[in-house]
Every structure is written in C-alpha cells, then in structure tokens.
C-alpha positions as CSV (number, residue, x, y, z in Angstrom):
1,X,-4.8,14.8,15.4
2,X,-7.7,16.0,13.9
3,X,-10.2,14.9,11.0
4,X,-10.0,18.9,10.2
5,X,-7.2,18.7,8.0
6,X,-9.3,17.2,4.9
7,X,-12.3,19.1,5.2
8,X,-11.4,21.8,2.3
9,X,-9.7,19.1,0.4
10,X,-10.1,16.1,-2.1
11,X,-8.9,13.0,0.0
12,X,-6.9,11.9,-3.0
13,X,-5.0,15.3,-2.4
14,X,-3.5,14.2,0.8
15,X,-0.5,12.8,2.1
16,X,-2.8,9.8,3.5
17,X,-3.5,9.0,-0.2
18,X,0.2,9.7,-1.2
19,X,1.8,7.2,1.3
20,X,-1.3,4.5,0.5
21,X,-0.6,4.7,-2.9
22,X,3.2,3.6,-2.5
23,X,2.0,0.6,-0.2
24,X,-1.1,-0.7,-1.1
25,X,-1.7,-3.7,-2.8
26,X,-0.9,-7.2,-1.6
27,X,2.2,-8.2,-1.6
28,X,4.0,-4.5,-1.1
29,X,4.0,-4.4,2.5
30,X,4.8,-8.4,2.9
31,X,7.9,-7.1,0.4
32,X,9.3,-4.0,2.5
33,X,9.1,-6.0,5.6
34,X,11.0,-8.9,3.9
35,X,13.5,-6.6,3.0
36,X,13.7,-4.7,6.3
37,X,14.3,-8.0,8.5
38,X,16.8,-9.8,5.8
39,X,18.1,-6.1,4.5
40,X,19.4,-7.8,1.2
41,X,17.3,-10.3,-0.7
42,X,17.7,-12.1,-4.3
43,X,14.7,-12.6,-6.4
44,X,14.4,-16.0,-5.9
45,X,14.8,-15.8,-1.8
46,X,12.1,-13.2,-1.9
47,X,9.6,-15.5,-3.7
48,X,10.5,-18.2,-0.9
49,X,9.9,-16.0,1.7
50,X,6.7,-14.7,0.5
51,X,4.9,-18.0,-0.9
52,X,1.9,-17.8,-3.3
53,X,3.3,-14.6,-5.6
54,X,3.9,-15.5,-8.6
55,X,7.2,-14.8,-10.4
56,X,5.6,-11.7,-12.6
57,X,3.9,-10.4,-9.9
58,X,6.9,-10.2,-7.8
59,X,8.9,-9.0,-10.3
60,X,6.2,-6.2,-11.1
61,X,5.5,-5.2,-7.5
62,X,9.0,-5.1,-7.5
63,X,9.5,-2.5,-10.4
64,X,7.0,-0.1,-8.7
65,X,8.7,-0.1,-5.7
66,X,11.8,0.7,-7.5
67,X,10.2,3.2,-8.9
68,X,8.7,4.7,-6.1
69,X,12.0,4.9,-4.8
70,X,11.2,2.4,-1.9
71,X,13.9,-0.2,-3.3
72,X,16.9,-0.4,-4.4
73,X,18.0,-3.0,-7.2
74,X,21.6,-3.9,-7.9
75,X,22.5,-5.8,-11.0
76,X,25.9,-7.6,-10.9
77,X,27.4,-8.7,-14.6
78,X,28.0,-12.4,-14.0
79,X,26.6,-15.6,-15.1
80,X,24.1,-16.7,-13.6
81,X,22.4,-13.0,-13.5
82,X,22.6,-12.4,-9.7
83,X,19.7,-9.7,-8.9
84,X,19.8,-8.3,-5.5
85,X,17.1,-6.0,-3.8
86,X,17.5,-4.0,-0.7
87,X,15.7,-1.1,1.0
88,X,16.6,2.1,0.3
89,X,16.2,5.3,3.1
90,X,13.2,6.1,1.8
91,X,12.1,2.9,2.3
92,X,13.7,2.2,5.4
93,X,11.6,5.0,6.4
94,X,8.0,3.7,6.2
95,X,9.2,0.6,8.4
96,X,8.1,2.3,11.8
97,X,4.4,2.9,9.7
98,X,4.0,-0.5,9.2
99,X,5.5,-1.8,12.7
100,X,2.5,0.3,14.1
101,X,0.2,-0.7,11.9
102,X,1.4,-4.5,12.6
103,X,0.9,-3.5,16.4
104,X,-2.3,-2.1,16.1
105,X,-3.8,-5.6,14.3
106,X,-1.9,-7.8,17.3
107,X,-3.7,-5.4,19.8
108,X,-7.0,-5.5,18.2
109,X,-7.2,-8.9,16.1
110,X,-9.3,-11.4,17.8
111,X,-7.4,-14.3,19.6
C-alpha cells in the first residue's frame, strides 16, 4: 500500500475518512463487537454489557448506527416494548477491520 493514493486529494475525500466516520466515537466499536459475539442483543442487555454508557447515549449511538446501516433494529408490538438490535451485512462486514485492529493493539500494547 502506498501513502500515494491521497496526495491529489482532501483526506476527508477518502474512503479512510468514510469508514472512520461510521465507527468513531466511543462506544461504536464496543457496540458492533457486542453485537457480532452475542448476534442479537436487547437494549437493556447492551447497556449491561457495555457498563458506563448511559441510557441516551446508547440509544443515540445506536440510532446512528441504524442509520448508517450498520444495525438493524426490530420492534416487536407487545407489552413490555421488546427492542432487539442485531448486525446487519453491512455491519457484519467491518468485523474483520476491527478484529485486526484489536490484533494490532494486543501485538503492540505494552504488557
């Protein structure tokens, strides 16, 4: 690979920017790979499994991923609400990204 391919072009401009944009923040990433290992996860559950995100910034973080297109939310009509989240192929996609990124830190964070 080569640094070539943004020298006549605006980093923002990039696919590097594209793909950051749909995963930065802080709890993104912790809320893809939630969903990747446990595949289907209720609002609540999620929140558990994350500790320390609040309950509107889940459900915000949430919202953007859903409409990034990264996760699927399905509704069901019963009392109580149940709210389930799951990945969709789009999202499923950007779990090899993050696995290397995960084993790049293991491989390089200091023991």
């Amino acid at each position: 690979m080569s640094i070539e391919c943004i020298r006549d072009v605006k980093l923002e401009d990039t696919g590097f920017s594209y793909t950051m944009s749909l995963i930065q923040g802080k709890y993104k990433m912790f809320i893809l790979y939630t969903l990747a290992w446990f595949e289907v996860v209720r609002f609540n559950e999620m929140k558990k499994f994350i500790g320390g995100i609040s309950y509107k910034t889940l459900s915000s973080t949430l919202k953007e991923l859903e409409a990034d297109g990264l996760v699927h939310r399905e509704e069901y009509p019963q009392i109580p609400p149940k709210v389930e989240y799951s990945l969709t192929e789009r999202g499923r996609s950007l779990i090899p990204i993050l696995d290397q990124m995960c084993t790049w830190g293991e491989e390089h964070m200091q023991k």
